[in-house]
C-alpha positions in Angstrom: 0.0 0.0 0.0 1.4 3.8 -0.7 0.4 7.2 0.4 -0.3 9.3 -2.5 0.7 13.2 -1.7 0.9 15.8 -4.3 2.4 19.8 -4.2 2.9 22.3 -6.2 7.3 23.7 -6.1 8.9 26.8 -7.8 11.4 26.3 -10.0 13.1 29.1 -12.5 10.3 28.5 -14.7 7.4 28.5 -12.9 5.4 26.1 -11.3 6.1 22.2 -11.4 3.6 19.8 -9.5 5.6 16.5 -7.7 3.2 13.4 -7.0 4.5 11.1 -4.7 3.3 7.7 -4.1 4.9 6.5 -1.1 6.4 3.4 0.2 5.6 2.4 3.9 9.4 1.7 4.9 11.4 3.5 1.8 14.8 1.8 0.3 15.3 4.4 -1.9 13.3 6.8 -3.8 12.6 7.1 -7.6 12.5 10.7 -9.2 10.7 10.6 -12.6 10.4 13.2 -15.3 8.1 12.7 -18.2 8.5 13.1 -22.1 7.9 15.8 -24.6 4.8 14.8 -26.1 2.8 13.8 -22.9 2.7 14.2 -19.2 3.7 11.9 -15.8 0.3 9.7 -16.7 2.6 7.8 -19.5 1.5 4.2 -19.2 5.2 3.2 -18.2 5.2 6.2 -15.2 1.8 5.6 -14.1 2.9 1.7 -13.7 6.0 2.0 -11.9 4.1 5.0 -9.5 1.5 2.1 -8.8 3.4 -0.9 -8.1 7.3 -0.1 -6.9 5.8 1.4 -3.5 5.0 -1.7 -2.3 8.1 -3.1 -3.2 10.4 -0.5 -1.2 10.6 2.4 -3.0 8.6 5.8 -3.3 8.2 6.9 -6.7 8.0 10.8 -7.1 6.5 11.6 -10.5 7.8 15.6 -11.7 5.4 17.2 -14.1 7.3 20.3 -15.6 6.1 23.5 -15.6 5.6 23.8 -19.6 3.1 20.7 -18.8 1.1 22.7 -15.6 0.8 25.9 -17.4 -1.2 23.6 -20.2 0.9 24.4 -22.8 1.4 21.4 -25.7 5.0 22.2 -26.5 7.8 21.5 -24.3 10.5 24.2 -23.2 14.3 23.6 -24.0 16.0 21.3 -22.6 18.4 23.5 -20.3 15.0 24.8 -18.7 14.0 21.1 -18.2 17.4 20.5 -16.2 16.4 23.3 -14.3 13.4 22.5 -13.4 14.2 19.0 -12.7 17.0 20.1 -10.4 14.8 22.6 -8.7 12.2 20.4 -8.2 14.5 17.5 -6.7 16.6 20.2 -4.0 13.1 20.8 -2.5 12.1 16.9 -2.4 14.7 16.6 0.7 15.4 13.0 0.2 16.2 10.8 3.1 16.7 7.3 1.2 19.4 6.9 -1.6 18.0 8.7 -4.8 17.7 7.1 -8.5 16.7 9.7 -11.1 15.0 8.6 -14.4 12.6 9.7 -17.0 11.1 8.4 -20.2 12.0 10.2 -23.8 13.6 14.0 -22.9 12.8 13.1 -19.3 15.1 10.6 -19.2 17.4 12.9 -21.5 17.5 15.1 -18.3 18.0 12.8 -15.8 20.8 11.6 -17.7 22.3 15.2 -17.9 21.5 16.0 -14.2 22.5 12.6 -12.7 25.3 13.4 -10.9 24.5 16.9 -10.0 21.4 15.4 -8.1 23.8 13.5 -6.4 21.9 10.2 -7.8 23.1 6.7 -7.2 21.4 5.6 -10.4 19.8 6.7 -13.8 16.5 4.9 -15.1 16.4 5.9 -18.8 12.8 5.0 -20.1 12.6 4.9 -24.2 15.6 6.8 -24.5 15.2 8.5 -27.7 19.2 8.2 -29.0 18.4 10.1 -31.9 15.2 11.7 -33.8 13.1 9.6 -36.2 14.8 8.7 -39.3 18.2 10.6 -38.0 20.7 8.3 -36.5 23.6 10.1 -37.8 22.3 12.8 -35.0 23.2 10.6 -32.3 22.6 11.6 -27.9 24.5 8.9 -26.9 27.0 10.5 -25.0 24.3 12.1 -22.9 23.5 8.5 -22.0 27.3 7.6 -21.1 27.9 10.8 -19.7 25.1 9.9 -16.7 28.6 9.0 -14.7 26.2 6.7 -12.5 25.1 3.1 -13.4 22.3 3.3 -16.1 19.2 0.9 -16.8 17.6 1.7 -20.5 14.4 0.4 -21.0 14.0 -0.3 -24.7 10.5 -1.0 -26.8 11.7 -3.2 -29.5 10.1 -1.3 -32.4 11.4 2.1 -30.7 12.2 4.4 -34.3 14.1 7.1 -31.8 16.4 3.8 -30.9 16.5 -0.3 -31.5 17.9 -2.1 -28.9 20.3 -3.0 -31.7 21.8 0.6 -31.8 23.0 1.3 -28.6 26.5 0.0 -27.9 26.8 -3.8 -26.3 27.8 -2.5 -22.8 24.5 0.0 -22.3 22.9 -2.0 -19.6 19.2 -2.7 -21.3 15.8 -4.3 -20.7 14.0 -5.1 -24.0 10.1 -4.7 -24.0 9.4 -7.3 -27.3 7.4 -5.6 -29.7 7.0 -1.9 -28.0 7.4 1.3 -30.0 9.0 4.9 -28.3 5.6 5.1 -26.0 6.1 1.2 -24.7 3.0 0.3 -26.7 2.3 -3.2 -28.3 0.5 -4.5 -30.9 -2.8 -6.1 -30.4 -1.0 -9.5 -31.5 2.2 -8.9 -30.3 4.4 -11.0 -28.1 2.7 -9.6 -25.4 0.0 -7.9 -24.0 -0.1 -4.4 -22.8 0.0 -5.0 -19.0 2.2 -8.0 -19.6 4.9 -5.2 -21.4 4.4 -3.0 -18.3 4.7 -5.8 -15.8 8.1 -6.7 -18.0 8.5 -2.6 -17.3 8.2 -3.1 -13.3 10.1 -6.1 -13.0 12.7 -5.1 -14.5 13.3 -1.9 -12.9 12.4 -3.8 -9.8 15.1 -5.9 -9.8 17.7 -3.0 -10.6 16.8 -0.7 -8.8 17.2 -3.6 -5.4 20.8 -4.4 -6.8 22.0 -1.0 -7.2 20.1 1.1 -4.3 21.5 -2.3 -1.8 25.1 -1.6 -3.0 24.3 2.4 -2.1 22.7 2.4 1.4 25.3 5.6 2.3 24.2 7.6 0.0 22.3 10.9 0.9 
């Protein structure tokens, strides 16, 4: 069971709403930012937010404040960082903190990782480059997280195939998913069996590498 709590913080750019959904005795605590084309109710966000507090850890959803003013285009990415670090200075973390994101959001937790003084980086659909572009390639965004990463990949992802990233990018496949973590009617597998794949998987890394980081914070 979790304790859902939500607030409004300032950041440099205006408002940004946190949503916490608690865990009863907190391991660690998961920061998530959201993507560019949709907000922290993302079928993979909303998943992890529902499930992961009874497993140990309290999952803070960040809406930015491009997405609470109800605007449909997001802000550049350095105002993202900002607001991301804002937000997470006033969250006053008492467990070891993992930040992650899907699309941009995990684009900016990758960027701000060690600034936040992370243990970890959760890097949902990481878009490595745009559509149809791969020669404009974000990997070193990814590398440059200077904290162990977990990319979780949809098969079918056209910003990214599994195939692209280099071999020793720590990755978790979803079979069949595009860049949302959807699946085809017929696919491999069903829609909540992809975001149970989702859960698990960042279940069991997030155990190993917030376990090897009880110190931190």
């Amino acid at each position: 069971m979790s304790i859902r709590h939500e607030r409004v913080v300032d950041t440099p750019h205006g408002p940004a709403r946190l949503v916490s959904d608690r865990a009863a005795r907190p391991m660690g605590t998961l920061l998530l930012g959201h993507g560019a084309g949709g907000g922290i109710e993302a079928r993979d966000l909303a998943a992890l937010a529902r499930h992961l507090p009874r497993h140990g850890f309290t999952v803070v959803r960040l809406e930015q404040p491009w997405r609470v003013a109800g605007r449909r285009i997001a802000t550049p990415a350095r105002t993202l960082d900002e607001g991301l670090v804002a937000a997470s200075n006033q969250l006053r973390v008492r467990t070891p903190l993992v930040v992650g994101g899907r699309s941009a959001g995990a684009r900016s937790a990758a960027r701000c990782a060690r600034q936040l003084g992370a243990v970890a980086c959760l890097a949902l659909s990481f878009p490595l480059h745009p559509p149809g572009k791969p020669e404009k390639s974000r990997l070193e965004e990814l590398t440059g997280a200077g904290v162990p990463t977990l990319v979780v990949q949809g098969e079918r992802d056209t910003m990214g195939r599994p195939e692209e990233f280099p071999a020793d990018v720590e990755m978790s496949v979803v079979p069949g998913a595009d860049h949302g973590l959807r699946v085809p009617a017929r696919g491999p597998l069903s829609q909540e069996e992809a975001m149970d794949l989702v859960v698990e998987c960042t279940l069991e890394w997030l155990v190993r590498e917030v376990t090897g980081n009880q110190g931190a914070r």
